[in-house]
C-alpha angles and dihedrals in degrees: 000000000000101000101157133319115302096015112082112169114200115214101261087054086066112022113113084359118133104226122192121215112191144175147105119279104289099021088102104263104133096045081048089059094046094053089050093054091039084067095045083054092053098051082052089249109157118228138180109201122199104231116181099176095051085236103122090074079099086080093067080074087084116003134047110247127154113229111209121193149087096284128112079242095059115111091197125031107237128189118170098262086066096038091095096056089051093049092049090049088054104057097041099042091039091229117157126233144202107189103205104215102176091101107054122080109244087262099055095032085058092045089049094048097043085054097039092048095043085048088047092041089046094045085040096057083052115043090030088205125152112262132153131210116211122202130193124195090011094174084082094053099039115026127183094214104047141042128222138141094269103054090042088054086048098055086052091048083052091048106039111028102084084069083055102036104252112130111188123209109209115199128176149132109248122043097190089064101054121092100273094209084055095044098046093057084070101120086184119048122189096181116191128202110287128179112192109098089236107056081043089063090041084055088046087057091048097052105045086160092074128053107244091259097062090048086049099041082049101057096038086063093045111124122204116287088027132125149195100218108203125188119147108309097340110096120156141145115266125189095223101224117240107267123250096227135076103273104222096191107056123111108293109258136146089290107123119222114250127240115270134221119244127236114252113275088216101047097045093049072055086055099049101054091046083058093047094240123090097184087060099100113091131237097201117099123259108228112291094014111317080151125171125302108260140132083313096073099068083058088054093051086061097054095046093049085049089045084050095051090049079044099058092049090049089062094049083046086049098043086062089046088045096051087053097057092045091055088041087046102056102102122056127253107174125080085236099048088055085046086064099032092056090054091046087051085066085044103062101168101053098086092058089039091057091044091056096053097052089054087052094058097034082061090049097054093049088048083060102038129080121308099228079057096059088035088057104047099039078059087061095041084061097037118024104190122125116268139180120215094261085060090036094059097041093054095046087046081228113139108272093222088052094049090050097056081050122044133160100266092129086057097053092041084058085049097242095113128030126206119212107239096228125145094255139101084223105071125164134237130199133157119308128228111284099169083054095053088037112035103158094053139070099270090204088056096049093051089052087051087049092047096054090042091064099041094058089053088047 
């Protein structure tokens, strides 16, 4: 995940994580959260966010989300008694959704939220899928001040997800007015500037690595689009990279809004009968051209299969780009980044520690993932050549149109294996990197730990 330059996260680091994006209003949070949420798309990681201004349409740009609501932009008309099937369909089908709450009063937007996210926990302890809930203002749905069933559902959700694969990405403004016992589960912190004394002492209590001084001295010199990344022990000052998609919140200008991909026709009749009521879907366009669903849709479904397809060699392109920032990014430049070297040098053994426990997670999500998958690197853990898929299938004895409908991309996203970038349908894999992912273990050791791990799921 290409967060910003100098800070790559590799799926195991966020999936079922809470993560905290915080700042006041033009110190880059919001273009933070949606970066965040750019690189789950990209993973193929579904997501609902929970969008109360009606302002994350912008995403539909690029990626193919479904906005349910009550709003002229809604693809889908939602009321709460239909919010759980939704939900349901979400999670199994891996659709993302932005549910568009501008339109409903405080009382019915609750009611719709406490059924939409049961349904999502109940579906979730079932299917144990990754998923991530996003929610914006987050000060109206868990409030430190106050108690209420959704924000008790929402602090279990925060407890208890990671077992089931839901990860929640909490943004707002104010630190000082979320639910403390939900804010301080956040395993990963992106903490804006903030001015107001109280939400400073709640950033001093997020970051105990560092004396209140040096928390205060580093968010004072915080520019937009800055942050403080926090994970364990690890805290340093990170540059968010500019989103890829319209932001439809920004300050009105002469910018025009893009055109947005449609939802699939097919999908959402699917939709529609999973919610008991065909004559649900709206007829009326999303912002910048999100129009009915008719005969152009099909159309559509080409190009976004051939923008899929751009968008998986950009990532093999990225992931070299990527390996290049990470060796360029070992030694500390901030003041704050030596702060927290200096203490880690008396700490020798953090940087293993942290090592172990990203291959413990990378083993359990290939435990959980499909089976070709772990059949095909443990090959090339055997046998590291270069192979196209026509070898590949003729040395695993597996059926060479199935296998090319299912490739390995997962794997190479997660950097085990590479794929040449020639011209050619038929591009070679071999083994990825795995000092480079692991670079404070015994790579030969890690491989054999990979390679067991494969065979037992085979």
């Amino acid at each position: 995940m290409n967060i910003a330059e100098g800070l790559t996260l590799s799926p195991q680091d966020v999936i079922g994580e809470s993560i905290a994006v915080l700042g006041i209003k033009g110190s880059g949070k919001t273009n933070t959260s949606a970066v965040v949420i750019e690189e789950l798309a990209e993973l193929g990681i579904p997501v609902t966010i929970v969008d109360p201004e009606g302002e994350y349409y912008g995403l539909k740009e690029r990626y193919e989300f479904l906005i349910a609501g009550r709003g002229k932009s809604a693809e889908i008309q939602l009321e709460p008694e239909q919010a759980g099937a939704l939900a349901q369909f979400s999670l199994q089908q891996a659709v993302s959704v932005i549910l568009d709450m501008s339109n409903y009063d405080e009382e019915t937007g609750q009611r719709l939220l406490l059924s939409y996210l049961e349904s999502l926990f109940e579906a979730a302890s079932e299917l144990r899928k990754p998923y991530f809930l996003v929610i914006e203002e987050a000060h109206e749905y868990m409030p430190e001040r106050s108690a209420s069933p959704l924000r008790a559902l929402l602090k279990r959700l925060a407890l208890r997800g990671r077992k089931r694969g839901i990860g929640i990405i909490i943004v707002n403004q104010r630190s000082s007015n979320i639910a403390k016992d939900i804010l301080t589960q956040a395993g990963i912190m992106l903490l804006h500037r903030v001015a107001h004394s109280a939400d400073m002492t709640i950033y001093k209590d997020l970051i105990p690595v560092l004396t209140a001084k040096e928390v205060a001295e580093a968010v004072r010199g915080l520019s937009p689009g800055q942050c403080i990344y926090v994970r364990g022990d690890c805290v340093k000052v990170v540059q968010i990279r500019k989103r890829h998609t319209f932001h439809a919140g920004a300050t009105p200008g002469l910018h025009d809004t893009p055109k947005l991909r449609r939802i699939d026709a097919k999908l959402l009749r699917q939709l529609q009968k999973a919610m008991g009521d065909p004559a649900a879907a709206s007829r009326s366009a999303a912002p910048g051209g999100c129009g009915s669903i008719n005969v152009a849709a099909e159309k559509d479904e080409i190009i976004r299969r051939l923008k899929d397809q751009v968008a998986t060699l950009t990532n093999e392109i990225e992931n070299y780009r990527r390996e290049n920032v990470r060796l360029k990014a070992q030694q500390p430049t901030t003041k704050i980044e030596k702060l927290v070297a200096g203490r880690e040098q008396k700490a020798p053994g953090i940087a293993r520690q942290r090592q172990e426990e990203k291959l413990g997670k990378l083993l359990e999500f290939l435990g959980k993932g499909r089976r070709l998958n772990r059949i095909i690197l443990a090959h090339f853990l055997q046998h590291n050549s270069p192979t196209t898929i026509r070898q590949l299938a003729r040395k695993l004895a597996v059926d060479e149109n199935n296998l090319y409908k299912n490739q390995p991309l997962e794997l190479v996203r997660l950097g085990l294996l590479q794929r040449d970038d020639a011209e050619s349908v038929n591009k070679r894999y071999q083994l990825g990197d795995i000092q480079a992912l692991f670079p404070d273990l015994n790579s030969k050791q890690v491989c054999e730990r990979i390679l067991s791990s494969c065979l037992e799921g085979i």
